[in-house]
C-alpha positions in Angstrom: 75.7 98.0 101.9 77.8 97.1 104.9 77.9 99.5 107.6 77.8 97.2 111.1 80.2 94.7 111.8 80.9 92.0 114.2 84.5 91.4 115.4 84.4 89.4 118.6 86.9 87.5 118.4 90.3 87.6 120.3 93.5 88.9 118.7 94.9 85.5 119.4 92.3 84.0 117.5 92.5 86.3 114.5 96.4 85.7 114.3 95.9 81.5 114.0 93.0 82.0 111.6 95.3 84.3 109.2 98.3 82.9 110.0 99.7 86.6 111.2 101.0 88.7 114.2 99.5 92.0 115.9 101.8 94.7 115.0 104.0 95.5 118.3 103.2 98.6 119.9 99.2 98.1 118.8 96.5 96.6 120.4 93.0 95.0 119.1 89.8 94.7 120.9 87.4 92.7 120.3 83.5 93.9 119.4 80.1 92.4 119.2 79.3 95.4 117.1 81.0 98.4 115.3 79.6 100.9 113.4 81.4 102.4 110.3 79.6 105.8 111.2 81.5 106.3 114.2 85.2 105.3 111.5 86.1 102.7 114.4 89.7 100.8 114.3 89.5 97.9 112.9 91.6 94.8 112.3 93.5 94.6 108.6 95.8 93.1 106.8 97.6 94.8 103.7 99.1 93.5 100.7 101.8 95.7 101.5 102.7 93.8 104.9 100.8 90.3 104.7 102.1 88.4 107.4 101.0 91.2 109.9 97.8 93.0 111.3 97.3 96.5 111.7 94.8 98.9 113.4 93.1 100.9 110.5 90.0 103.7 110.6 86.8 102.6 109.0 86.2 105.1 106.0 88.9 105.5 103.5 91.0 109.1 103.2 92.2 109.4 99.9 95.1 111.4 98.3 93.2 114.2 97.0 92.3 115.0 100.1 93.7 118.7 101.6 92.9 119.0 105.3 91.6 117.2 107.5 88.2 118.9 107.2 88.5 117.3 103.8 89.3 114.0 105.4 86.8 113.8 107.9 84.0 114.7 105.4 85.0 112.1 103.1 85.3 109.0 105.5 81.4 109.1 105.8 81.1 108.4 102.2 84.1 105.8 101.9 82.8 102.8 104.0 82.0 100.9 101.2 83.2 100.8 97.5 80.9 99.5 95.0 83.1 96.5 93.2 80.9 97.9 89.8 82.4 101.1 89.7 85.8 100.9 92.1 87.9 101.1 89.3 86.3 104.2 87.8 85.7 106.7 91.4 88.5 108.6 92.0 88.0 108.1 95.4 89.0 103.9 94.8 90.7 103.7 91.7 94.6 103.9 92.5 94.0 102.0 95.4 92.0 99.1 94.3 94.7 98.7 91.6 97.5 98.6 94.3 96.2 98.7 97.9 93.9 95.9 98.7 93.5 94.7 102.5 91.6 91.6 104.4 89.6 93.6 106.7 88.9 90.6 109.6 86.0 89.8 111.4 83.2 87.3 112.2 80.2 88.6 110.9 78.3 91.8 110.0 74.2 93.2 110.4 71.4 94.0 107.8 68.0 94.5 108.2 65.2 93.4 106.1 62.5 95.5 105.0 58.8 94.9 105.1 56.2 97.8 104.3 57.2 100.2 106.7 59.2 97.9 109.2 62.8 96.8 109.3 64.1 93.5 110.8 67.6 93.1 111.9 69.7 89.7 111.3 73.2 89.0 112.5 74.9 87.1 109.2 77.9 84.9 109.8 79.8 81.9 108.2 78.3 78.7 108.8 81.0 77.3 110.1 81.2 80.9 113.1 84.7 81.3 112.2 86.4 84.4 111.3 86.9 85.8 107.8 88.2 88.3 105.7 86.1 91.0 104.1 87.6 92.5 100.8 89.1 95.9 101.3 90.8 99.0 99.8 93.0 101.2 101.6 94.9 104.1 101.8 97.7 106.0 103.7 97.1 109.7 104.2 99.6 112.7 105.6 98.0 115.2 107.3 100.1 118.0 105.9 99.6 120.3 109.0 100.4 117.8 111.5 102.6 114.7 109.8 100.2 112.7 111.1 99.9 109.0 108.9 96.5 108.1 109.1 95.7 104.3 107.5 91.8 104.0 106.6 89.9 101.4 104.3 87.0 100.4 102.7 85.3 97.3 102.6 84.0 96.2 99.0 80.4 95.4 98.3 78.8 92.9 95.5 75.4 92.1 93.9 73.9 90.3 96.9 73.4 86.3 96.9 70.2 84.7 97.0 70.2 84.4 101.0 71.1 88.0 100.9 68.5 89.3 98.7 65.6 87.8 101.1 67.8 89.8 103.7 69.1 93.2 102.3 65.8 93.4 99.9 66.2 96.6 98.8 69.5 97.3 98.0 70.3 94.1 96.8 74.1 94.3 98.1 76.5 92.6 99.9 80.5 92.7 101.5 82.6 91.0 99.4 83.6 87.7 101.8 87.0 86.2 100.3 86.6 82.6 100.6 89.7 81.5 102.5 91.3 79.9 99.4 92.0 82.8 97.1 92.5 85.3 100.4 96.0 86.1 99.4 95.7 86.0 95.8 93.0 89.5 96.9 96.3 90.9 98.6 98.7 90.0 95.1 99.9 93.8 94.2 100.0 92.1 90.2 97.6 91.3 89.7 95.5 93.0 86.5 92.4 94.8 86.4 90.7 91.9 85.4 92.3 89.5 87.5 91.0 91.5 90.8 87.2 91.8 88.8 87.3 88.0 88.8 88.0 88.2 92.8 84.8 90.4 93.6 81.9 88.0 93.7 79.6 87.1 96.0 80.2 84.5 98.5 78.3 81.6 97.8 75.4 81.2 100.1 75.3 78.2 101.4 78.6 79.2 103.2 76.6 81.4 105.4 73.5 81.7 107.5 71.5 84.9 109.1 69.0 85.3 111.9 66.6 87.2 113.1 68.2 89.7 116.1 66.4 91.7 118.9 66.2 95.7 118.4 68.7 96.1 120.5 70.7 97.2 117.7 68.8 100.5 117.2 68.2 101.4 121.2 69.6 104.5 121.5 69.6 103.9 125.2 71.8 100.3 125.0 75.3 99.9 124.5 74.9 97.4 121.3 78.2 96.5 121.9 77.8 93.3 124.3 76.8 89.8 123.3 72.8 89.6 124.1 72.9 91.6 120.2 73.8 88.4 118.8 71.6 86.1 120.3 68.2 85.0 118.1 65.1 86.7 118.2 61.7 85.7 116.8 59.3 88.1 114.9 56.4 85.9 114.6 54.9 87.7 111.8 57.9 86.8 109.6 56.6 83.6 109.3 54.3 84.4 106.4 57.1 85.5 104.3 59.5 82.7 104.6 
């Protein structure tokens, strides 16, 4: 799944890239790493307003939900939406129908397991540009406040084969919208099938991953600087590539 993503790049950067402007009023930050656990903002674009990006919270809030007890519980289970079974969950199905989003940033994290160890990578296009992750989103009221709250998920797919050495268990990916069909992911027309033929995996020889430091999982580090990114070598890896 995708849970840990990498967003370091400036809001300036993001708007040339996706040929967009920051909505006035908001601000983005940029991050070396976010964690969907903690539902941080994040930077999207919606098919509903494509030539402008938004703030959103990581963990998608939808409709059925009553309070925001409701709300809260739910975003823990919303990071990702399986792009098997999206169209069938009532948590996804009315919005990937009608409420698709680029969810922007320049790479993500997975860890590879090995017997009874894990190894993190840092997975990014070759090229180290930005790009879009397929999302879903949803607008929620808080009915005892008025409050709007915006919220997505990011899609997963069947894992490539670079992916497969990496994320060797579950086997999954994000969906990565190659930059050529990143506005036909936003098209509120298009059909069911249309949008199924959208959700593959990027091919891999678009991207590369490395071998990171556990930084990631010290509970006494901020992860969030730019020494998480930098390669690391587990010698004993060697054997298995």
């Amino acid at each position: 799944m995708c849970y840990n993503i990498s967003a370091k790049k400036q809001p300036q950067e993001f708007e040339i890239r996706f040929g967009a402007a920051v909505a006035e009023g908001e601000t983005i930050s940029a991050h070396y790493y976010l964690s969907g656990f903690n539902h941080p903002k994040m930077s999207v674009i919606a098919g509903v307003e494509p030539n402008i990006i938004h703030n959103y919270n990581w963990g998608l809030i939808p409709a059925f939900c009553k309070t925001i007890k409701d709300a809260n519980e739910m975003m823990v289970k919303t990071l990702n939406a399986k792009s098997e079974t999206v169209f069938a969950l009532p948590s996804f199905k009315n919005s990937i129908r009608q409420k698709r989003c680029m969810v922007l940033a320049d790479g993500f994290y997975e860890w590879r397991t090995l017997g009874k160890l894990k190894y993190p990578y840092f997975i990014q296009l070759k090229s180290k540009e930005a790009f879009a992750f397929g999302g879903i989103y949803n607008d929620w009221v808080n009915k005892d406040t008025g409050e709007i709250i915006n919220s997505f998920s990011i899609i997963t797919t069947q894992a490539n084969p670079l992916m497969a050495k990496i994320h060797n268990v579950k086997l999954r990916m994000p969906l990565i919208l190659p930059q050529e069909i990143e506005r036909d992911w936003l098209n509120p027309n298009l059909s069911e099938k249309e949008i199924t033929e959208l959700m593959k995996p990027l091919d891999e020889n678009q991207m590369e991953g490395y071998t990171i430091s556990k930084l990631i999982t010290n509970r006494n580090e901020n992860p969030d600087k730019a020494e998480i990114q930098d390669h690391f070598e587990y010698p004993e890896l060697a054997m298995f590539d």
